[in-house]
C-alpha positions in Angstrom: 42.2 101.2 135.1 40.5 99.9 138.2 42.3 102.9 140.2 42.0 105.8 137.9 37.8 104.9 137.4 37.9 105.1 141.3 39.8 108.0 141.4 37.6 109.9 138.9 34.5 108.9 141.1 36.1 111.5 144.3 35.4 114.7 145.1 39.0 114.4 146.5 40.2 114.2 142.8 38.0 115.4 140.6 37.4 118.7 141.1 41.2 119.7 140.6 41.3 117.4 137.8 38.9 119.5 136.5 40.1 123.0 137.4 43.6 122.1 136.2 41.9 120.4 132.4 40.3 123.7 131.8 43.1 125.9 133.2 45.2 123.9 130.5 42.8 124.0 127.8 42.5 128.1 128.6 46.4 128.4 128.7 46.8 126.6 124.9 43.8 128.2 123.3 44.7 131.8 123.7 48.7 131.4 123.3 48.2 129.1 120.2 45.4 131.4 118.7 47.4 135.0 119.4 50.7 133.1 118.3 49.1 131.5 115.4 47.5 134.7 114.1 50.5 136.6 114.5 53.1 133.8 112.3 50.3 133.2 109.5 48.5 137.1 109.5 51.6 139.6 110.5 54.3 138.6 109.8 55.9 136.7 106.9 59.9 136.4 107.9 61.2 133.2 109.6 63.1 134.8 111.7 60.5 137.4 112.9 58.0 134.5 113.4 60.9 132.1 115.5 61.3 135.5 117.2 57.7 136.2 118.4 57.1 132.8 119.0 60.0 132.7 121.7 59.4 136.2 123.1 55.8 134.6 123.5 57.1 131.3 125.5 59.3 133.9 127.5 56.3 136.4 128.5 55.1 133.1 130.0 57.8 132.1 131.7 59.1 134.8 133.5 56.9 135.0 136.4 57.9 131.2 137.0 61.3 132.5 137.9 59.8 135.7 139.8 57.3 134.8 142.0 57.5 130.6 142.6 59.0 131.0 145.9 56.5 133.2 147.0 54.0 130.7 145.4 55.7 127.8 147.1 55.6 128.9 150.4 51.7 130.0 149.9 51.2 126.7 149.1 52.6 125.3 151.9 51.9 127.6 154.2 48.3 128.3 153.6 44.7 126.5 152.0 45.6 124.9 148.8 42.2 125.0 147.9 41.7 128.7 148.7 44.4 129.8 146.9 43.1 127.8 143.5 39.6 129.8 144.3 41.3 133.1 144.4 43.7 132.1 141.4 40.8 131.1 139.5 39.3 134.2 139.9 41.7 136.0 138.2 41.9 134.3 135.0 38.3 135.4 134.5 39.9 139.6 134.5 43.2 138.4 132.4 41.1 136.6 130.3 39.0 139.5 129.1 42.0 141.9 128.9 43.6 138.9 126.3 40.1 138.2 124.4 40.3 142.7 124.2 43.7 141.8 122.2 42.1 139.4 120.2 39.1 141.0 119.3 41.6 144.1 117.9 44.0 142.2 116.4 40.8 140.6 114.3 39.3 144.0 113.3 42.9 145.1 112.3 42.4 148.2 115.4 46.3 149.2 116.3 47.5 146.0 116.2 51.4 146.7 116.8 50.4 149.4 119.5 47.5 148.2 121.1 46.6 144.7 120.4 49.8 142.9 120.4 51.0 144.7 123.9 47.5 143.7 125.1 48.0 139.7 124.4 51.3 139.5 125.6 50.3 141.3 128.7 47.3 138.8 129.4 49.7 136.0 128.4 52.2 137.5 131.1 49.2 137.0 133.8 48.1 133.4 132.6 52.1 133.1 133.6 51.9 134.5 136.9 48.4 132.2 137.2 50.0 129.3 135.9 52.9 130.1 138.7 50.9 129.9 141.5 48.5 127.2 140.3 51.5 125.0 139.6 52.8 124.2 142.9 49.3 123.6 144.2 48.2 120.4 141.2 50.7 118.3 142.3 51.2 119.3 146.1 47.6 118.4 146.8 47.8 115.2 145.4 49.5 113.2 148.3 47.0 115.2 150.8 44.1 114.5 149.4 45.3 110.6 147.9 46.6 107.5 149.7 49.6 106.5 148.9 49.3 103.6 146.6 47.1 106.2 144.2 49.4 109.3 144.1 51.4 107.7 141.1 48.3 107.4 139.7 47.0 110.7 140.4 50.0 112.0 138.8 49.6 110.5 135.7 46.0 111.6 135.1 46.5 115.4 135.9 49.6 114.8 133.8 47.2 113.0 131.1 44.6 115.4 131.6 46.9 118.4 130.5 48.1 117.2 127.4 44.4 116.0 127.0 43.4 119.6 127.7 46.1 121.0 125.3 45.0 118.9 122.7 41.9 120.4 122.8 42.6 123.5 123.2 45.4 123.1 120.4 42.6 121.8 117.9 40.3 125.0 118.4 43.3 127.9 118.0 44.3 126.4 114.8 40.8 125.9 113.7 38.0 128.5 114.5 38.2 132.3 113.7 40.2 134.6 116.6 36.9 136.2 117.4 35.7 133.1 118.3 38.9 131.7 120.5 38.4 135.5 122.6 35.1 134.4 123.7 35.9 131.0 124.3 38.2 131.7 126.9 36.1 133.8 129.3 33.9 131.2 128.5 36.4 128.7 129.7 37.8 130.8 132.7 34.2 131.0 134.2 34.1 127.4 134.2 37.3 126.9 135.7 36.4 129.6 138.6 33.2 126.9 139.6 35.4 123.7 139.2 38.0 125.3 141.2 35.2 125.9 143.9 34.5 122.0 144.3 37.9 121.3 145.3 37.9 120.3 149.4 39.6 121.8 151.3 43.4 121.1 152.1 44.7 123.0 155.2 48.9 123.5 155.4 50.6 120.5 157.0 52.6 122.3 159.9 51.8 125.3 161.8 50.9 128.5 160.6 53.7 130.8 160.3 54.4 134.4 158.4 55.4 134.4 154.8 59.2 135.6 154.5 60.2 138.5 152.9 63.6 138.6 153.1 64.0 142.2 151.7 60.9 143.7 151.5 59.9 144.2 155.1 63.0 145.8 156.2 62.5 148.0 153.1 58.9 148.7 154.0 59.8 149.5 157.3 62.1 152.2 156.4 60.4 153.7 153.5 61.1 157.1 154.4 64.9 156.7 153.6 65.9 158.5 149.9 66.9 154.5 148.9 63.5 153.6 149.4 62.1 156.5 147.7 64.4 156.1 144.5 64.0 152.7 144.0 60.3 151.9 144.5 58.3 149.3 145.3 58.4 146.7 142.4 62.1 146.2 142.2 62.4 145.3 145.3 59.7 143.2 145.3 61.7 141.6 142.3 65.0 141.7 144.2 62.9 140.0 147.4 61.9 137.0 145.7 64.7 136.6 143.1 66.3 136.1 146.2 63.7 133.7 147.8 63.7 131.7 144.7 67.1 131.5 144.9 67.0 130.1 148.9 64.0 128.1 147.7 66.3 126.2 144.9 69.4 126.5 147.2 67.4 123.9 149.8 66.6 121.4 147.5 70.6 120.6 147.0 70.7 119.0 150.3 68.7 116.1 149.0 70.2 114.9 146.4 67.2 112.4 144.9 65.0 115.5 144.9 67.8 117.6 142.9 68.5 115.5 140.4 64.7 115.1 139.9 64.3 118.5 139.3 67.8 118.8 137.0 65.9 115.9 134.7 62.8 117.7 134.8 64.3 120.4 133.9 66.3 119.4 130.8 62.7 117.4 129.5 61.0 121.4 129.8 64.1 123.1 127.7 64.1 120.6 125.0 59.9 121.0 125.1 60.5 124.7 125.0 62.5 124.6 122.0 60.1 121.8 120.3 57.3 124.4 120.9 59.1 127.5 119.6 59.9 126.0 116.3 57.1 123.9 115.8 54.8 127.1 113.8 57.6 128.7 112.0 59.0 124.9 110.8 55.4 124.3 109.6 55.2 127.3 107.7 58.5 127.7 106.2 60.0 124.2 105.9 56.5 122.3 105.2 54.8 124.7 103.1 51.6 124.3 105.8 48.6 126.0 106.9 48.3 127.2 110.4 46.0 123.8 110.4 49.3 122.1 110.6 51.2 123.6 112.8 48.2 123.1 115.2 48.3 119.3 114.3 52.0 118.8 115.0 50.6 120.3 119.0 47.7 117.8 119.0 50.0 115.1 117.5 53.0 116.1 120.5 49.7 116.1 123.6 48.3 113.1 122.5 51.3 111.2 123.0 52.8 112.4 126.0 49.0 111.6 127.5 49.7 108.0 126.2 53.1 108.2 127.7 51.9 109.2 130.9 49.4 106.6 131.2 51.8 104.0 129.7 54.2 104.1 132.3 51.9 104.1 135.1 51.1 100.4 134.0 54.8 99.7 133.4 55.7 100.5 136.6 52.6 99.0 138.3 52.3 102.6 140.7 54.9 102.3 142.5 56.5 105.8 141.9 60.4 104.8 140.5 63.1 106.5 138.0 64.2 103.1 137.0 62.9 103.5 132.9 63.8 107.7 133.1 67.4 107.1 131.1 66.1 104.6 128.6 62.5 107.0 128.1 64.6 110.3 126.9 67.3 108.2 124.7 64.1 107.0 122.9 62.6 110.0 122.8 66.2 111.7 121.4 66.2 109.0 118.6 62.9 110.0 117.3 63.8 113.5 116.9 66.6 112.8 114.9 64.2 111.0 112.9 61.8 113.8 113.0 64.8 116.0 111.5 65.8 113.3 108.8 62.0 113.2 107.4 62.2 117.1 107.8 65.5 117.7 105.7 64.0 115.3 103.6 60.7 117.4 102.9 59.6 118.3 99.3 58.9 122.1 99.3 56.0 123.4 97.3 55.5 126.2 95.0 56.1 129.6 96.8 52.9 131.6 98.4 51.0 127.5 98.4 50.1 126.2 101.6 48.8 123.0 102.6 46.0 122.4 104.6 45.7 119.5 106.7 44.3 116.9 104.2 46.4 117.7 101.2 49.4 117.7 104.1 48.8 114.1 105.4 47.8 112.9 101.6 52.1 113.5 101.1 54.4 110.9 101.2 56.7 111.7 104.0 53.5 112.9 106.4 53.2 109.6 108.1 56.9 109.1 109.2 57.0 112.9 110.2 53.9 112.4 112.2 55.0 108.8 113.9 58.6 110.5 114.7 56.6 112.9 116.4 54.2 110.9 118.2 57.1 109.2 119.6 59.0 112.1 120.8 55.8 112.8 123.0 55.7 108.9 124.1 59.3 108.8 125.3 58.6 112.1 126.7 55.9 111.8 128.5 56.7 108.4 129.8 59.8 110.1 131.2 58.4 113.3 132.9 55.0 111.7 134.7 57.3 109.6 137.4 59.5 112.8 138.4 56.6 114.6 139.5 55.6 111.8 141.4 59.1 111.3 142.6 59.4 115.0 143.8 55.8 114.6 145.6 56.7 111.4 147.8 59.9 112.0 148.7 59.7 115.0 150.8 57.7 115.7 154.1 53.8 116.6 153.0 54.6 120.0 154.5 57.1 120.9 152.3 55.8 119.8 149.0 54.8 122.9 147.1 58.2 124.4 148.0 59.7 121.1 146.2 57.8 122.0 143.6 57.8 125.3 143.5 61.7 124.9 143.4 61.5 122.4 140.5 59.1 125.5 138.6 62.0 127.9 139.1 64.7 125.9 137.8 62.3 124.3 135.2 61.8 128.0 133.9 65.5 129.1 133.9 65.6 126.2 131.7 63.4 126.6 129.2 64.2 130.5 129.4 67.9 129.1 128.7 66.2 127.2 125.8 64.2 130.1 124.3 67.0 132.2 123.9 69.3 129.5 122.3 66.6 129.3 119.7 66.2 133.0 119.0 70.5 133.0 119.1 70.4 130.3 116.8 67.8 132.2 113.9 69.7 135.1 114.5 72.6 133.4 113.9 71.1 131.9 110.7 70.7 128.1 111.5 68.0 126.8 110.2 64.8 125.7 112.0 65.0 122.4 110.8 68.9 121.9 112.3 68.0 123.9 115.6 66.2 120.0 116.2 69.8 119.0 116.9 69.6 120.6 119.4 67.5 119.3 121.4 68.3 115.8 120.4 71.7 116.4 122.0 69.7 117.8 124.8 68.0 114.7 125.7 71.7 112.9 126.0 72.1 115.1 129.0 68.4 114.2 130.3 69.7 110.4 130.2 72.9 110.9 132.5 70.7 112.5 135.0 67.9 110.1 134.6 70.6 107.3 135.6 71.9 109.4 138.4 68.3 110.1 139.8 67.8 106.3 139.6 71.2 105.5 141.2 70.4 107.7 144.0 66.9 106.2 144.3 68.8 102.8 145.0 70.6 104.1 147.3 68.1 105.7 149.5 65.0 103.5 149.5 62.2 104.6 151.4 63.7 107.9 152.7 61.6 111.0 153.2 63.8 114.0 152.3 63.7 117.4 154.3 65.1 120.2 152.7 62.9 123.7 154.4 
């Protein structure tokens, strides 16, 4: 407590602590208002609304896998703490262009044409925001921290986030769209003047060219008929699929750092798939209000904040892998518990929804809630030391790459999860057995928890290379 009161008290900290709460908060409130109002307003098909609801997760994701290299090596390579100014400035543009979708999906002004294209699209760019924010929160941390506090650090930006999407959870579900589109300019202009406190953090080795494997020969030789029929963008693409690809490709040489990101990795899918089913399940298993389906986000933030906190005490900061296996078992126990109280669910009249009193006022409530809560414990418990892991075993220099890296793989993942969920409605499995799924997941999650440890053992103390 001592360290994180400290820690709060630094311009070192603070300031990105800051930027990245409201960047979270921003992220939540718009996706979970334009999803939310889409489910419970639009459309009134399970299957449409799992559908939407992964296309969603995907719009956000996909830049992750398009653009991280670039991201990491910007990171690396250049001012972390210009790149959050410029990043920040953007989310004040893509946040009007996705409070413009709000405001027309509310007056009812082509919603399917206009409004719906518009809120994906701004959701799109809070991805490609998110994708170069990303490596930067965690990267910073051991430049601006001593060692001894980076654990630390870690779990209070990773606190702070689920703090953030708690909030920011609690306002989609509960005040009018119109009110959520102004909130998040709102929000983005605050986030622009945070980001602006946050000291500087030069790159750690000497300043060299970004790499563009494909595009600069392509540039140079724009006059030739491929360049012409091709085009700009998808080569762009093609460049830094195949960055992204060199970018993971490194991080196999150090095997701590791998199987970091593999574990990682694994937690995000079985969160993706949580996240996708979490709206439809409410509606069409529970019989509840959008209310609800808000709750069961608050419910899943606040207790991967606890986690995160949790384990920074259990483990006394020193950064370690040792409780990873143990921490996803748990947390794959409780959602098979979470599916039991499910299957086990009472329905209600048809065209009845419950709001969020009259939903916790029924029997099974608690135990659906606790199994939930408990997911989020185990989970976040289990995340919070990776990161830390992946930012203190590799040179300073090569950080945001590491991470970077991780976001890549971390998004094929959860892109991999997205689609088994929309394969699995299409298919006709149920929502409420699709949480099988990621219960089986987390058995994966454990072997490479125990591997990541085993390989911790066995190289204590090393600083990994891998650019």
């Amino acid at each position: 407590m001592t360290t994180t009161t400290h820690l709060l008290r630094q311009r070192r900290f603070l300031p990105l602590f800051v930027t990245q709460l409201l960047g979270a908060f921003n992220d939540n409130l718009y996706k979970n208002a334009m999803v939310l109002y889409v489910v419970y307003s639009l459309y009134n098909s399970e299957a449409e609304e799992a559908r939407f609801s992964a296309i969603a997760s995907a719009a956000f994701i996909v830049p992750f896998v398009a653009l991280s290299a670039l991201a990491g090596q910007l990171a690396d390579l250049r001012d972390k703490a210009g790149i959050i100014r410029i990043v920040k400035a953007c989310e004040i543009g893509i946040m009007a262009v996705g409070a413009g979708g709000l405001f027309m999906a509310w007056q009812g002004v082509q919603v399917t044409t206009i409004a719906i294209p518009l809120m994906l699209a701004a959701l799109f760019a809070m991805g490609l925001h998110s994708t170069f924010f990303g490596p930067i929160k965690y990267a910073i941390l051991p430049q601006h921290l001593h060692p001894e506090e980076v654990l630390a650090g870690t779990g209070m930006v990773e606190a702070g986030t689920y703090i953030a999407i708690l909030a920011g959870t609690i306002l989609a579900g509960w005040i009018p769209v119109e009110a959520a589109a102004v909130t998040v300019v709102v929000t983005a202009l605050l986030g622009f003047f945070a980001g602006r406190q946050v000291p500087s953090a030069p790159p750690q080795q000497a300043d060299r060219p970004l790499e563009f494997p494909l595009l600069r020969p392509f540039l140079n030789h724009w006059r030739n008929p491929l360049a012409r029929a091709l085009g700009f963008l998808p080569v762009l693409l093609a460049d830094q699929g195949l960055s992204a690809w060199r970018l993971v490709r490194n991080t196999l040489h150090y095997r701590p750092v791998f199987l970091a990101i593999m574990s990682i990795s694994f937690f995000w899918t079985i969160g993706a798939v949580l996240f996708i089913q979490f709206p439809p399940l409410a509606k069409n298993v529970l019989d509840a209000s959008k209310e609800v389906a808000s709750l069961f986000l608050v419910v899943f933030s606040v207790g991967v904040a606890i986690g995160s906190v949790a384990i920074n005490r259990m483990l006394k900061g020193k950064v370690s892998a040792r409780f990873a296996p143990a921490s996803v078992l748990v947390m794959g126990l409780f959602i098979v518990a979470f599916h039991v109280v499910c299957q086990s669910w009472t329905p209600h009249p048809t065209g009845t929804l419950l709001d969020a009193w009259a939903f916790v006022a029924e029997p099974l409530a608690v135990p659906l809630l606790l199994s939930l809560l408990g997911i989020a414990v185990a989970g976040g418990m289990f995340v919070v030391p990776l990161y830390a892991f992946l930012t203190t075993m590799v040179d300073k220099a090569e950080t945001a790459r590491t991470i970077a890296a991780n976001n890549v793989v971390n998004s094929f993942a959860m892109a991999i999860g997205a689609v088994l969920a929309m394969g699995l409605s299409a298919a006709g499995v149920s929502i409420v057995n699709q949480l099988l799924l990621s219960a089986a997941m987390c058995l994966v999650s454990a072997l490479l928890g125990w591997l990541l440890h085993k390989a911790e053992l066995a190289h204590p103390g090393e600083i990994g290379h891998s650019f």
